[in-house]
C-alpha positions, -999 to +999 in steps of 0.1 A: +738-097+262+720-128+240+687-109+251+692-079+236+697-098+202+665-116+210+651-083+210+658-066+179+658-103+156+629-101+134+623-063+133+614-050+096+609-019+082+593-007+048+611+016+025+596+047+015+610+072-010+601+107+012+628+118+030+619+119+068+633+122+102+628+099+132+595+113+148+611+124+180+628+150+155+609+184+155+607+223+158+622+240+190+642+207+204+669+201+227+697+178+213+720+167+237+760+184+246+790+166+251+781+135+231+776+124+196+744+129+188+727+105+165+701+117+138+682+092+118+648+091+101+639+074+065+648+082+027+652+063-007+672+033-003+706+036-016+701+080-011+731+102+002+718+121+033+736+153+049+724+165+078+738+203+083+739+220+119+762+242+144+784+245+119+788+207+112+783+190+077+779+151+081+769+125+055+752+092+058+740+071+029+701+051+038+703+008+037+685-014+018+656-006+037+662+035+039+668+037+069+703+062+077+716+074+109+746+095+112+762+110+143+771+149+152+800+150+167+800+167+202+787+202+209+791+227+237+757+242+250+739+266+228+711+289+236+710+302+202+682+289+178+697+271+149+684+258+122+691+219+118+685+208+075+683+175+064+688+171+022+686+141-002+714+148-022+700+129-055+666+145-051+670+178-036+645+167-009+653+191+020+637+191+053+645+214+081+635+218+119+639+255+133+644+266+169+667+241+180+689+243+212+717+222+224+722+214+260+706+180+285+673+159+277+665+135+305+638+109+300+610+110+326+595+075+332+571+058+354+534+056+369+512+083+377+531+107+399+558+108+366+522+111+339+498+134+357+505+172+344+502+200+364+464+202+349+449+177+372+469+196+404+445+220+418+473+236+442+499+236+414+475+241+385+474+281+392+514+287+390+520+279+352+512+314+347+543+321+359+567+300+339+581+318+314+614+304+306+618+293+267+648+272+268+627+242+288+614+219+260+590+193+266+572+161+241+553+138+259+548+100+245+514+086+235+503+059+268+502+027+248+515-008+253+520-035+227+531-073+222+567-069+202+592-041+204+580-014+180+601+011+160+574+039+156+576+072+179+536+075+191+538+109+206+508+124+226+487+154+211+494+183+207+531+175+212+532+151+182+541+184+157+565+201+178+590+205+212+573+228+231+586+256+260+576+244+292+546+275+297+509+277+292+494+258+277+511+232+267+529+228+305+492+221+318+498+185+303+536+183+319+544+163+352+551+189+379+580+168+388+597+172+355+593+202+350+607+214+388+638+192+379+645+204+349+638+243+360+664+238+389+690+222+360+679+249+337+689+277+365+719+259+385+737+246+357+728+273+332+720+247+300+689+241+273+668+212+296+651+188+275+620+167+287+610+137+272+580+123+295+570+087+289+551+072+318+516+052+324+498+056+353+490+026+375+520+009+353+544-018+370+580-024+365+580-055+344+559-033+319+587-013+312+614-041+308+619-066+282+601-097+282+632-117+279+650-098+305+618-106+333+617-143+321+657-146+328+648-133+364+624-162+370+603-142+394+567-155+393+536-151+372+519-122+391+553-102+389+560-105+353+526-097+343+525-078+314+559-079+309+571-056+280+542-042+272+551-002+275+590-016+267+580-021+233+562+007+223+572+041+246+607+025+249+621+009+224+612+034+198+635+052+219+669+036+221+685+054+195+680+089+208+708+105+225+698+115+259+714+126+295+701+106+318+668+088+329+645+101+362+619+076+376+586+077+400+570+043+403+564+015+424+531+019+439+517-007+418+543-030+427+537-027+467+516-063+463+543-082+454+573-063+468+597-092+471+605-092+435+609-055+432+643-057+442+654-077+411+631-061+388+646-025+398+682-038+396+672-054+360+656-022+350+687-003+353+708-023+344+688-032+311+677+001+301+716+011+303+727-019+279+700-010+253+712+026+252+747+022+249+741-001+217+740+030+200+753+055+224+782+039+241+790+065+270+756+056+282+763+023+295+766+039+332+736+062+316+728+084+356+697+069+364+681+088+391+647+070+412+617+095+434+616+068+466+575+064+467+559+094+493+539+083+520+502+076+513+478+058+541+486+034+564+469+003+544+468-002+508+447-024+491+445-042+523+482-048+522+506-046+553+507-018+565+548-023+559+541-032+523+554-005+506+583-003+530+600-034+510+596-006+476+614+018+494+640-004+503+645-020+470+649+015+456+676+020+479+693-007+473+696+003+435+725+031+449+751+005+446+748+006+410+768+033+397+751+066+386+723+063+402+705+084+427+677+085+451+650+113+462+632+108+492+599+120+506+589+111+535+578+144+542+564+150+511+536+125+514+498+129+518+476+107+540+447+106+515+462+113+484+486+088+460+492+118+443+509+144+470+511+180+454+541+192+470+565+181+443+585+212+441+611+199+462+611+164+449+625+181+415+645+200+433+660+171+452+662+149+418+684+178+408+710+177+432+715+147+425+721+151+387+744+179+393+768+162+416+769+140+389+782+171+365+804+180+391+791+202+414+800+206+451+766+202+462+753+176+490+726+151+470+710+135+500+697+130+535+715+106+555+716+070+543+722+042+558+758+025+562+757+002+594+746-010+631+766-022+652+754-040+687+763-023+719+749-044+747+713-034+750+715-006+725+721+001+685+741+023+672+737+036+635+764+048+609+752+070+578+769+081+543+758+116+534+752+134+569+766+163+552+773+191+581+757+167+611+726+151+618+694+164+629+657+160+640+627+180+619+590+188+626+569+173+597+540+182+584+517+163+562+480+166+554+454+145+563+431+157+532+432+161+496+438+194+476+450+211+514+485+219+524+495+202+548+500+242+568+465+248+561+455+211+573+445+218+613+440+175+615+475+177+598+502+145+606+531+161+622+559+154+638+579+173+663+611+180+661+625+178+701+628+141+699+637+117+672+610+092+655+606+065+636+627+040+649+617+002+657+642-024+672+641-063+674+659-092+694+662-128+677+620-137+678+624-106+650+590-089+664+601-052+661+588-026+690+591+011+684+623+025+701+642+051+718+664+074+697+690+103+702+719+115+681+752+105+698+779+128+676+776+109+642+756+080+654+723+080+663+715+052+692+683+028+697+674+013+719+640-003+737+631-015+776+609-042+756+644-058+736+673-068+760+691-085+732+691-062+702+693-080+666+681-056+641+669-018+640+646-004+610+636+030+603+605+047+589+594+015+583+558+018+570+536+025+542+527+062+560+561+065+578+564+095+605+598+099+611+619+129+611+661+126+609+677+148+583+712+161+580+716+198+590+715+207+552+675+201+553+675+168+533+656+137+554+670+104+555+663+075+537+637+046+554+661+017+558+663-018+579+695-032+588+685-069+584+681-090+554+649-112+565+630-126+541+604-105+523+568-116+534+538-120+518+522-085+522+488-094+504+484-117+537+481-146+517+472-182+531+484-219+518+466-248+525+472-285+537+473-318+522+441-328+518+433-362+531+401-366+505+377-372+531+348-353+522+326-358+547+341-337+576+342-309+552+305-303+554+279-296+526+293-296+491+286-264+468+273-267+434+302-249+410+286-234+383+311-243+352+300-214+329+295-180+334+293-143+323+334-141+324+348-177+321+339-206+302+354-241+323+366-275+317+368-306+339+401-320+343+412-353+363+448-347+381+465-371+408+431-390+408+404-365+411+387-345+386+387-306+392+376-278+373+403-249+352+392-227+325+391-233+293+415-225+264+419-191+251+412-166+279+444-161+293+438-118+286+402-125+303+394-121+344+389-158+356+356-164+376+343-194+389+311-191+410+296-220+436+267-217+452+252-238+484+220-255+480+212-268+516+185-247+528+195-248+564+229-225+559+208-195+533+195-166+536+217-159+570+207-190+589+243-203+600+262-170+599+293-188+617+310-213+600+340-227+581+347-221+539+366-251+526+385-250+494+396-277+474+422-271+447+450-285+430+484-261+439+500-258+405+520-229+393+524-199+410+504-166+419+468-160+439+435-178+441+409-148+460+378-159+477+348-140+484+314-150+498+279-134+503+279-118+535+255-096+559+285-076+566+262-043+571+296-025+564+297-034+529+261-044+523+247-035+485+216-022+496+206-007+528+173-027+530+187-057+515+213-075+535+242-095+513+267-083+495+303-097+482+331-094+508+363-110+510+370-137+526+407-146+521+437-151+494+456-182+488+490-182+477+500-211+450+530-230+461+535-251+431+541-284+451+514-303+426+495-317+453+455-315+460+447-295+491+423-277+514+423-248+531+398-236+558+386-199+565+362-192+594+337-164+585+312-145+610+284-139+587+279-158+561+239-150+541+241-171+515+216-159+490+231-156+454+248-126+445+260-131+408+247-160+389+230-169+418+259-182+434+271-176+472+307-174+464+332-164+438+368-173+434+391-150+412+422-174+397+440-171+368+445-193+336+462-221+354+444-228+384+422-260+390+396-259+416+380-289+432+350-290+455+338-264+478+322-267+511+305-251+541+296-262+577+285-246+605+312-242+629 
């Protein structure tokens, strides 16, 4: 636990003489049931502080500093509105929040499907009307990141005053998903529901983890970018709050580097948890429940068309921790939309699983996966959770945005006379879709194409089209029985040792060593001078721009040829490459041929040696885009570039 001291060393606080409460303390909230509830805020050093509520009287006496905290001790659920009053004994300041319930606040975190509010939902915008239920109390955080844990609560206008009831207008701002979850708690477990939203859109994991904690996983530079950033100031302000439980949606902006998901998620949990239980012990197994991403196009960002795949897996691999739980969606998704709108169900799903966890008889999940097992030319599949028996569905997703996927006639769909999604492999691990049929409990794969079965996956893609569920309507989790390596989804390339001779490279391009974006400096390493940018731009985009002054390869003249890249591999991460090209698919100007396109992605290896890598293009043009160069390179702070050629090919 060293890095949670490492955390909190070197926090200060100012004293002030005006009695306050911590700013997640206002009008019409939820404070938690069954659990002491900690209350805290600022007075007079040295001041007695009572705090007086549900019948409870309990003293606490602020530090050196003024800070107090003081606990309540647990509380059955109350719809009543009580009063809660805070008084400085000495000098009869009083304070005093009105309209406050008792009963479970959950912490909503993650990117944009957790931050967007029902506002920016066109098909779900039009049924706030309808939601009239008072004892649903939302406060939303301010989106803001920051460089060391901070102690302040930031809370988002016009929630920074007050809880508010989840109705107009104030639910226009909440995340559909939240809300849905905490209406089916609300109703099926008859309780006060508490939403506290604090989530970023296009945030990543290691933005919501302590730096230390991402630096002890040793994943690379590209993954623990940013690392701490929204920890410190929508999180850590947090950590003395009591709460129920934590609900998460993210990992689309992780699908580039989805190797290291798998550790960040585990860390996530598993650090969010410590932290908590610091001050609220029974939270050290805090229920920790994760939205598995929904299926959006078939390629993102260029990625694999797997890539997001390895995200769904990781987030079902976090089930083996305890308290945790996992919605999924794969026919909940949207071909053209990140944002699906049908997230109804996904709250609804979310809250299964937090009421098994109080208890309740109720079945939390579609079928997930337990084992294969080889049977001669066929694969037969085990599940946990198949509830009443297994099943195939028709699914329906929409093509389009702002359409349900009914009203959608170019709609994705399924049908549900024969099972899908299923792919097989032998040992050259090339998967093939397969055969599948439910054999009593089982379901069997098999393929004509894979004599020798090895491994089975399911629903493995970005857009996945697959359709088991259990009889109780809830679809199976995406899964792969294997445990190959993760690849590089960005398609990435390495090069080779270079063997310094220039000449067979081609014609050498002019590097222009300062720019709009990034100032560079020359640098000799293992005998050779390159080029990495200066000092002090680390925060900045790195550019470096080359462009080729033979005549005979400009203006389109040797479309075909071969890019060659010096550079020195050090560290770890991505070098891009793009090059002025007559690509009339991307081209600026449709009278004026050339515009950037990319050419390719190298992937550092850290194995300190100078090398070259080659990448064929089509249609080169060659006539200054930027700077009046022919080719930009994207790097980051470390990298070191050496020469850069072109020949024909």
């Amino acid at each position: 636990m060293k890095w949670i001291a490492l955390i909190l060393i070197g926090l200060t606080t100012t004293a002030s003489a005006e009695l306050q409460l911590n700013g997640l303390f206002k009008d019409n909230m939820v404070l938690q049931r069954e659990a002491k509830v900690s209350v805290y805020g600022r007075a007079t050093p040295g001041s007695r502080i009572r705090v007086s509520f549900n019948g409870q009287n309990v003293d606490a006496q602020a530090d050196e500093q003024g800070a107090w905290e003081l606990k309540l001790s647990p509380m059955e659920k109350s719809f009543k509105p009580q009063e809660l009053i805070v008084t400085a004994k000495k000098s009869d300041e009083r304070l005093v929040l009105h309209n406050v319930l008792v009963g479970d606040i959950w912490l909503c975190g993650g990117q944009s499907n957790m931050e967007r509010g029902f506002g920016v939902y066109p098909l779900l915008a039009a049924q706030t009307s309808t939601f009239k239920d008072s004892n649903i109390r939302t406060m939303i955080m301010e989106r803001r990141g920051g460089g060391i844990p901070e102690e302040a609560v930031v809370v988002k206008h016009p929630f920074a005053d007050a809880w508010h009831e989840a109705r107009d207008p104030w639910v226009t701002l909440l995340p559909p998903t939240a809300y849905y979850f905490g209406a089916e708690l609300r109703h099926d477990l008859d309780v006060p529901i508490g939403l506290l939203v604090s989530a970023v859109g296009g945030s990543q994991i290691q933005r919501w983890i302590p730096r230390e904690v991402v630096g002890a996983l040793k994943v690379d530079s590209e993954s623990s970018e940013g690392a701490g950033a929204l920890y410190n100031t929508m999180i850590h302000p947090l950590l003395n709050f009591t709460i129920k439980g934590v609900i998460w949606y993210q990992g689309e902006s992780n699908g580039r580097i989805p190797y290291s998901y798998y550790a960040l998620s585990e860390a996530h949990i598993n650090c969010w948890r410590a932290l908590w239980a610091q001050n609220n012990p029974h939270l050290i197994d805090m229920p920790f429940l994760t939205v598995q991403l929904a299926p959006f196009t078939q390629t993102v960002d260029g990625l694999a068309p797997d890539a997001w795949a390895y995200i769904r897996d990781a987030q079902l691999k976090t089930l083996k921790l305890p308290n945790t739980g996992l919605t999924v969606t794969t026919d909940l998704g949207e071909y053209a939309d990140i944002h699906p709108q049908n997230k109804k169900p996904v709250g609804a799903r979310l809250a299964l699983w937090a009421e098994q966890l109080e208890g309740k008889a109720v079945l939390p999940s579609g079928p997930l996966f337990k084992k294969a097992i080889v049977d001669g030319e066929r694969m037969k599949i085990s599940f946990s959770y198949m509830g009443s028996g297994l099943e195939s569905r028709r699914v329906t997703m929409s093509s389009k945005r702002n359409v349900w996927a009914k009203d959608d006639p170019d709609a994705y769909v399924v049908p549900a006379d024969k099972l899908a999604g299923f792919m097989i492999c032998g040992a050259d691990r090339t998967f093939v879709p397969a055969h599948a049929r439910i054999v009593g409990s089982q379901v069997e794969v098999w393929s004509d194409q894979v004599a020798a079965p090895v491994a089975v996956r399911y629903g493995w893609s970005t857009f996945p089209l697959c359709n088991l569920y259990n009889k109780e309507g809830l679809p199976a989790s995406p899964f792969r029985s294997d445990d190959f390596p993760v690849p590089d989804v960005q398609g990435r390339k390495t090069g080779q040792l270079w063997d310094r001779d220039e000449m067979k490279l081609g014609s050498k391009m002019e590097f222009i060593v300062n720019n709009t974006e990034t100032n560079w400096r020359a640098v000799e390493s293992d005998g050779l001078t390159g080029y990495r940018p200066a000092d002090g731009q680390n925060d900045k985009p790195i550019y470096a721009y080359f462009k080729l002054q033979n005549p005979a390869f400009k203006n389109g003249k040797a479309p075909e040829g071969v890019i060659s890249i010096v550079y020195y591999d050090n560290g770890d991460g991505s070098i891009s490459i793009q090059y002025d090209s007559s690509d009339p698919k991307i081209r600026e100007s449709k009278n004026a041929p050339g515009a950037w396109k990319f050419a390719g992605k190298i992937k550092l290896k850290n194995t300190d040696r100078w090398v070259v890598l080659e990448i064929p293009v089509q249609d080169a043009f060659f006539n200054g885009r930027c700077n009046g160069a022919d080719l930009r390179v994207m790097g980051n702070p470390e990298s070191l570039l050496g020469n850069i050629y072109f020949r024909r090919n």
